[in-house]
C-alpha positions as CSV (number, residue, x, y, z in Angstrom):
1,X,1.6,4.9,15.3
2,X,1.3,5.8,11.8
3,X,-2.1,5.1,10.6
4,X,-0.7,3.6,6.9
5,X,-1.9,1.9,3.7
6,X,0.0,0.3,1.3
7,X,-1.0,0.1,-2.3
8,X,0.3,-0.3,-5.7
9,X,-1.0,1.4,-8.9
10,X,-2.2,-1.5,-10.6
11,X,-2.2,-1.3,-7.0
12,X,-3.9,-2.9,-3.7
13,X,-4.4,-1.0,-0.6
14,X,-3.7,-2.1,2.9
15,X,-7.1,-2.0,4.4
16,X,-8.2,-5.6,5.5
17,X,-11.5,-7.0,3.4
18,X,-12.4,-8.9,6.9
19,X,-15.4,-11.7,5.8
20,X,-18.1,-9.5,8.1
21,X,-17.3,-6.0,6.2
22,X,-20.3,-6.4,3.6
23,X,-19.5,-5.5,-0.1
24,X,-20.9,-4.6,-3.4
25,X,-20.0,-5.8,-6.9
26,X,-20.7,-4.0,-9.8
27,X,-20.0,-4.7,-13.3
28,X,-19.3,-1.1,-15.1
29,X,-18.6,-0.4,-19.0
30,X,-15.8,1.0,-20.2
31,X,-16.4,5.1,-21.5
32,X,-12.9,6.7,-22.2
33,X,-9.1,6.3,-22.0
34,X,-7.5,9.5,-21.7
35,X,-3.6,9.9,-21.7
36,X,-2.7,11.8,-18.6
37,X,0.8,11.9,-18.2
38,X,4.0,10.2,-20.0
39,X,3.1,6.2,-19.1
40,X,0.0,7.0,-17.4
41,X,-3.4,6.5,-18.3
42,X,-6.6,7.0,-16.5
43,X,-9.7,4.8,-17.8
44,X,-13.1,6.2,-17.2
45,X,-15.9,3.8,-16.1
46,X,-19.4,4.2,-16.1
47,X,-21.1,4.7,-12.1
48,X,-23.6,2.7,-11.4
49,X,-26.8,3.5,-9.5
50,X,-26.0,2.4,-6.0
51,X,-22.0,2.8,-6.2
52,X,-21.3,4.7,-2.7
53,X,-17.8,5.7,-1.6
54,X,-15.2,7.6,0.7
55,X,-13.3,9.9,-0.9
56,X,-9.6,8.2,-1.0
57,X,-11.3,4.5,-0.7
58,X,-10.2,2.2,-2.6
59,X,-12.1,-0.1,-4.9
60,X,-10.8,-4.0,-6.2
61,X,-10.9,-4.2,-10.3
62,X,-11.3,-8.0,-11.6
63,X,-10.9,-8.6,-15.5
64,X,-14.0,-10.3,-17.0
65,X,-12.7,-13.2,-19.2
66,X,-9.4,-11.6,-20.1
67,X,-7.8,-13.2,-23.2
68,X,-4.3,-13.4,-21.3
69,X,-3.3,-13.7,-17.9
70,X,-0.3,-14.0,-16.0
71,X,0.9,-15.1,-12.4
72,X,-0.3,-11.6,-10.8
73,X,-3.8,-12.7,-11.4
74,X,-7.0,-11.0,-13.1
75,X,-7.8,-8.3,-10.1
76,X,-6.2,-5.5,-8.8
77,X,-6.8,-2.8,-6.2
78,X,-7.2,0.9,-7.4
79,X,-7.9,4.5,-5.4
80,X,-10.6,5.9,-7.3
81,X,-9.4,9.4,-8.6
82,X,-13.1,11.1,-8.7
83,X,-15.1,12.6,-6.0
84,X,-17.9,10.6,-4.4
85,X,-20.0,13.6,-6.7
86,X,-19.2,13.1,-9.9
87,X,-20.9,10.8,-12.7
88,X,-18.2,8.5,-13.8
89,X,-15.4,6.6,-12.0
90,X,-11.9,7.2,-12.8
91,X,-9.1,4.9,-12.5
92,X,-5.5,6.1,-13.1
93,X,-2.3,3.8,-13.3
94,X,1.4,4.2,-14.4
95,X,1.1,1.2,-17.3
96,X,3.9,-1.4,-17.0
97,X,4.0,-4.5,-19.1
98,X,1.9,-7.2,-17.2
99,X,-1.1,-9.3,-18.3
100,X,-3.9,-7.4,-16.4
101,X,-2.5,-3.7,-18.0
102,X,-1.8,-4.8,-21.6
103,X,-5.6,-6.3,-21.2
104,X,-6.7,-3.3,-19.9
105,X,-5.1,-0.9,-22.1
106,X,-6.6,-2.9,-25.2
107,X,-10.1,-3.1,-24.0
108,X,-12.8,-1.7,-26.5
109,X,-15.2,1.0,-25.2
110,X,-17.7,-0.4,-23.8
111,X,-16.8,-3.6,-22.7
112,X,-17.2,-4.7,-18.7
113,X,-14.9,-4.9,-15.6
114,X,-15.9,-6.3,-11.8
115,X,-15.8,-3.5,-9.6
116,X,-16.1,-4.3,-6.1
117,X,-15.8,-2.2,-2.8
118,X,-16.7,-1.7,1.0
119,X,-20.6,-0.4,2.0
120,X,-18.4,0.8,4.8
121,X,-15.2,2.0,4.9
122,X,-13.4,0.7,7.7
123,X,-11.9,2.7,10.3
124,X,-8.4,4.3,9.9
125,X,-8.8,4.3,5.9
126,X,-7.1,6.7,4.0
127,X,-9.6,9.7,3.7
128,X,-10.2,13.1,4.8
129,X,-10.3,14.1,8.8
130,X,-13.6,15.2,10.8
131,X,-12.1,17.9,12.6
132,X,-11.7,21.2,10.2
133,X,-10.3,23.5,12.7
134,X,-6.7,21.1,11.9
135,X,-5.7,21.4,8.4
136,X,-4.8,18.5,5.1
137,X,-1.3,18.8,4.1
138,X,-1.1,16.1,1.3
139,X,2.6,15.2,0.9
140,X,2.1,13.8,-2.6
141,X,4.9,11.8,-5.0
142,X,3.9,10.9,-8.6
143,X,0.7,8.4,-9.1
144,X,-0.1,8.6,-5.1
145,X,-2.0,11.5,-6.6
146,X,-4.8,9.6,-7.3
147,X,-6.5,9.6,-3.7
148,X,-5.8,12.9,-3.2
149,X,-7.1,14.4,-6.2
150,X,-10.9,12.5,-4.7
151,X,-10.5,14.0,-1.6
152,X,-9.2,17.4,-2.3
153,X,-12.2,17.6,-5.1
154,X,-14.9,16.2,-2.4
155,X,-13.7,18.6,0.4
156,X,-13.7,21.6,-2.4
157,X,-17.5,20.0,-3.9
158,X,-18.8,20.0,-0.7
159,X,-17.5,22.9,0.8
160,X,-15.5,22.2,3.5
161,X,-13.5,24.4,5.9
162,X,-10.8,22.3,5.9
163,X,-7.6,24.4,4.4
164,X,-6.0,22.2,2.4
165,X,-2.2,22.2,1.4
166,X,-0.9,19.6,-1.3
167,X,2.7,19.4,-1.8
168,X,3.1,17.5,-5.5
169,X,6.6,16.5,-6.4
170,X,7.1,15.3,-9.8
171,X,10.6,14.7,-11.5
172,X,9.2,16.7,-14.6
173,X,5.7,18.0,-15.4
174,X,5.0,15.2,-18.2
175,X,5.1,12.9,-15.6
176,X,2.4,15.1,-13.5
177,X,-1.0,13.5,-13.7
178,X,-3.8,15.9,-12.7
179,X,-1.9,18.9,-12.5
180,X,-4.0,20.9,-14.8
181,X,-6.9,20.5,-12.9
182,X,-5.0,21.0,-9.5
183,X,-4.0,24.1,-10.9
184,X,-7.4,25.4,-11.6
185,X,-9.0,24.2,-8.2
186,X,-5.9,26.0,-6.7
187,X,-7.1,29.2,-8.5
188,X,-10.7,29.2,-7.8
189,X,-10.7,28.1,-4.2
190,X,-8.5,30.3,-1.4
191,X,-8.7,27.3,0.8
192,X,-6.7,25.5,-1.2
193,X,-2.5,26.0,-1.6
194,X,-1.1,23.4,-4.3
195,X,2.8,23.8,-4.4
196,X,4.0,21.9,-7.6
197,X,7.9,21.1,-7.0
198,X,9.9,19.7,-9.8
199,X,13.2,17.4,-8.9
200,X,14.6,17.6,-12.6
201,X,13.8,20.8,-13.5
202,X,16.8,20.9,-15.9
203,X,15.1,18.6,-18.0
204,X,12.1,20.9,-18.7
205,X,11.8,22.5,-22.6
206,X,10.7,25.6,-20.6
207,X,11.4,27.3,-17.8
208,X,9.7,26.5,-14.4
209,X,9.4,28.9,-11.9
210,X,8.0,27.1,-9.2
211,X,9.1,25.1,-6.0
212,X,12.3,22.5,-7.1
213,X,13.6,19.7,-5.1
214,X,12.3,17.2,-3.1
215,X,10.0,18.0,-0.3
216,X,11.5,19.0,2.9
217,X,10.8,20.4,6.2
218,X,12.1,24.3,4.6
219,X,10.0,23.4,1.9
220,X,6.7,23.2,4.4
221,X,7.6,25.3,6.4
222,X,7.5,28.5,3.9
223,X,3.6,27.6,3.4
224,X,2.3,25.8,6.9
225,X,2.8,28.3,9.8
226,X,2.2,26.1,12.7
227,X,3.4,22.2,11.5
228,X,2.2,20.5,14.5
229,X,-1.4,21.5,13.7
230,X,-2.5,19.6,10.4
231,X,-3.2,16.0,9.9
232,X,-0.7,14.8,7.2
233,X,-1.4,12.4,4.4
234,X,1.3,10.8,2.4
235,X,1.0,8.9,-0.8
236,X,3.6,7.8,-2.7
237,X,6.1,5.0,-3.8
238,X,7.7,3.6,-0.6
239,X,11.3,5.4,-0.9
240,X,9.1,8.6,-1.2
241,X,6.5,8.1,1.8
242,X,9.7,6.6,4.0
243,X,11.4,10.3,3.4
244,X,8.1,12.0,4.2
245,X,7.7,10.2,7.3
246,X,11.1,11.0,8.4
247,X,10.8,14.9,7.6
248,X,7.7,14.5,9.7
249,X,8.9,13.1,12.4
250,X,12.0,14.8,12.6
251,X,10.1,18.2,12.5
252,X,8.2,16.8,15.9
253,X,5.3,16.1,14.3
254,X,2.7,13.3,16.2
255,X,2.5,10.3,14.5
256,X,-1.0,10.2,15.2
257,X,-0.9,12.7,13.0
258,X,0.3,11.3,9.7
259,X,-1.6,9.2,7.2
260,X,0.1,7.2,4.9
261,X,-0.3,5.3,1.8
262,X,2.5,3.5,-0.2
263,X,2.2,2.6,-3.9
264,X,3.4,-1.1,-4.1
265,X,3.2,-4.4,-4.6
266,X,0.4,-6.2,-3.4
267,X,-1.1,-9.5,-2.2
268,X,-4.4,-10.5,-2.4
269,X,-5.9,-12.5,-0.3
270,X,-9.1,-14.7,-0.5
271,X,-11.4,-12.3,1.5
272,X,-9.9,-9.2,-0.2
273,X,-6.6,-6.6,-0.4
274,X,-4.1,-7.4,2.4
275,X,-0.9,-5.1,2.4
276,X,2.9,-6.2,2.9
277,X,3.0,-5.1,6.6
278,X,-0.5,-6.9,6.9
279,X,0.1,-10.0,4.7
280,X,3.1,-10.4,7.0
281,X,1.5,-10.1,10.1
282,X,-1.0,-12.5,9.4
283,X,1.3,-15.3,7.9
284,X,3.5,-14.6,11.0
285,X,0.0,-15.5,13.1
286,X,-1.0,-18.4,10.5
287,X,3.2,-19.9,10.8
288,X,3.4,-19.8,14.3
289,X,1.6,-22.6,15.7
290,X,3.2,-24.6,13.1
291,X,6.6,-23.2,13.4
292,X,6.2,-24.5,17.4
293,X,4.9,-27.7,16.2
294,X,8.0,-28.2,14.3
295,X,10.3,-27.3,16.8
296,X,8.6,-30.3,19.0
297,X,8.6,-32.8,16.7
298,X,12.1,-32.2,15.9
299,X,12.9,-32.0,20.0
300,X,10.9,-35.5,19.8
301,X,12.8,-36.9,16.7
302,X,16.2,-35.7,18.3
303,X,15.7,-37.4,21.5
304,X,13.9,-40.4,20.2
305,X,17.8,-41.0,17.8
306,X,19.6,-40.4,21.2
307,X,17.5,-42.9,23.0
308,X,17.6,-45.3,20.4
309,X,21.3,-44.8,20.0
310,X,22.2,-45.2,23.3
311,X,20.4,-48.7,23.8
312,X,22.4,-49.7,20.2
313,X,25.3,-48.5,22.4
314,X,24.8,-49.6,26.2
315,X,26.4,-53.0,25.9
316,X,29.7,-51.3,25.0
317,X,29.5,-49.1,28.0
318,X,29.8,-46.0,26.0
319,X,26.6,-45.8,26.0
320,X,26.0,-45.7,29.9
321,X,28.6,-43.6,29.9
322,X,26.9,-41.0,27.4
323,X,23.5,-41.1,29.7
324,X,25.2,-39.9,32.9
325,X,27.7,-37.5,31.3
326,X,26.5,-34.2,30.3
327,X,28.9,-33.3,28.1
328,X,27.1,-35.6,25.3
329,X,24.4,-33.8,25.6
330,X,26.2,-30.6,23.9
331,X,26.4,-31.5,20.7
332,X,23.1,-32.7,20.5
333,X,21.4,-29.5,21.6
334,X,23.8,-27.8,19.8
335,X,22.3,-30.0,16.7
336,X,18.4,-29.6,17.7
337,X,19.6,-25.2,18.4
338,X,20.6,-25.5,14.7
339,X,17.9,-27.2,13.3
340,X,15.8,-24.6,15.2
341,X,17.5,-21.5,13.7
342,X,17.5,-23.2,10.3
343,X,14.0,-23.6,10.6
344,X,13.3,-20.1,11.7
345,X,15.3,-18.5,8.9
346,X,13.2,-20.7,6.3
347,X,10.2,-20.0,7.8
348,X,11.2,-16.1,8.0
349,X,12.8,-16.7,4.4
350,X,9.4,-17.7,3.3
351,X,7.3,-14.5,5.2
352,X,9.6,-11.8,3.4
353,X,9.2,-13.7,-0.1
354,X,5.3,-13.2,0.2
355,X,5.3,-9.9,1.6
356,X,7.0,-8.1,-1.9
């Protein structure tokens, strides 16, 4: 099965924050805003001694005594776009007009977020492979850059043999975060192939001669030689990561092999980040019981009317004749079947509506 996170940039990530997974809390000052693409905007946060992390982990943000808030909540969860290495951490989103972002992008230099994250990071999280012999090909859409800028720096830093492939589609290259500095590591490091492919190239002021289109299995092909060897790790809106699945698996590759992380909305939970697929599959466990409970107690309400009715009833003899003939008994179980299904589609109703 696809090993798969889901996130959202103001994002969360699908890793479960289970009560026994010890954490750390931090609360870091603001250093720098830098504009990093059109909409996008990375905030640079102090490190603090003691802040440990995976590359491609990600950390939960919570606003300190925000002057607004709004039904999302103060917290979000972010990727961390630096390597383990370096002195600062670096969190870059797409801006969009909530509470948490227009607090955010207001803040004054210097003043304090909540940073939290994982001593640990638990198994199957979204960062780089052990076995270097079996290459990184990043499948990469728009802001899902973020973790794989950190672990493309950390393997480069710490001088992996990993090769390392990163296909980056953009629609233009204003909306490219990072791709400066990809560019650079590209240049100074033969281990690593970035392949920049534009899907509205026509739009550009200048010319662009490199890859166009969406990524496809041509598209790999030309720069992986054997496409069953690497480990693959997609990040990207969920349209984006659905296609790069597809192309995967279409092109035989193991789904053991791929690693994926979608950028969307997000739930949190009490004990930490839960993702859709997650959040579902827990409320699915939480609903059941009741759900069966509810189907009982109707059984018992249903029966209990027919009882009760057919004592009201008995004198007239229709009611005798309703106990021994089993054709009365079709519409009622026709009545509790629908009550059932109504009930399910609620309850289902209910699990999708807290899943977006």
């Amino acid at each position: 099965m696809f090993q798969q996170n889901h996130t959202m940039h103001g994002h969360s990530p699908l890793n479960h924050l289970r009560p026994s997974m010890k954490r750390a809390a931090f609360e870091v000052a603001l250093k720098e805003k830098k504009h990093i693409a059109e909409g996008t905007v990375a905030f640079i946060f102090e490190k603090p001694n003691g802040f440990h992390f995976l590359a491609g982990q990600h950390v939960r943000m919570t606003l300190i005594h925000p002057p607004e808030t709004d039904s999302e909540g103060n917290s979000r969860f972010f990727s961390l776009a630096n390597s383990p290495q370096e002195k600062d951490l670096v969190i870059a989103m797409r801006m969009r007009d909530t509470a948490f972002k227009r607090v955010l992008g207001r803040m004054p230099i210097g003043d304090k977020v909540r940073i939290q994250t994982l001593l640990k990071s638990p198994h199957g999280s979204f960062a780089l492979h052990d076995n270097a012999s079996k290459p990184a090909v990043f499948l990469i859409g728009g802001i899902g850059i973020v973790p794989a800028f950190s672990m493309i720096k950390d393997a480069l830093e710490r001088k992996l043999p990993h090769p390392l492939f990163l296909f980056y589609s953009n629609r233009r290259l204003e909306d490219a975060p990072f791709l400066d500095e990809l560019e650079i590591l590209a240049k100074q490091h033969p281990s690593f192939t970035l392949i920049a492919t534009l899907t509205e190239p026509e739009k550009e002021a200048l010319s662009w001669e490199g890859e166009t289109g969406h990524i496809d299995h041509s598209m790999i092909k030309r720069y992986v030689d054997d496409l069953t060897s690497p480990i693959y790790y997609i990040a990207g809106l969920p349209h984006m990561a659905s296609a790069m699945k597809t192309v995967l698996t279409d092109s035989g590759i193991s789904e053991d092999n791929i690693r994926a992380e979608e950028f969307s909305g997000f739930i949190m939970g009490q004990d930490g980040p839960v993702g859709r697929h997650d959040m579902t599959h827990s409320n699915r466990k939480r609903m059941g019981p009741l759900l069966l409970v509810a189907m009982v107690l109707l059984i018992v309400i249903m029966v209990s009317l027919h009882a009760v009715g057919a004592i009201s009833l008995f004198k007239t003899g229709f009611g005798a004749f309703s106990l021994n003939n089993p054709i009365f008994y079709v519409p009622m179980g026709g009545l509790v079947v629908v009550a059932i299904l109504f009930k399910f589609r609620h309850v289902s109703g209910f699990l999708h509506r807290k899943g977006k």
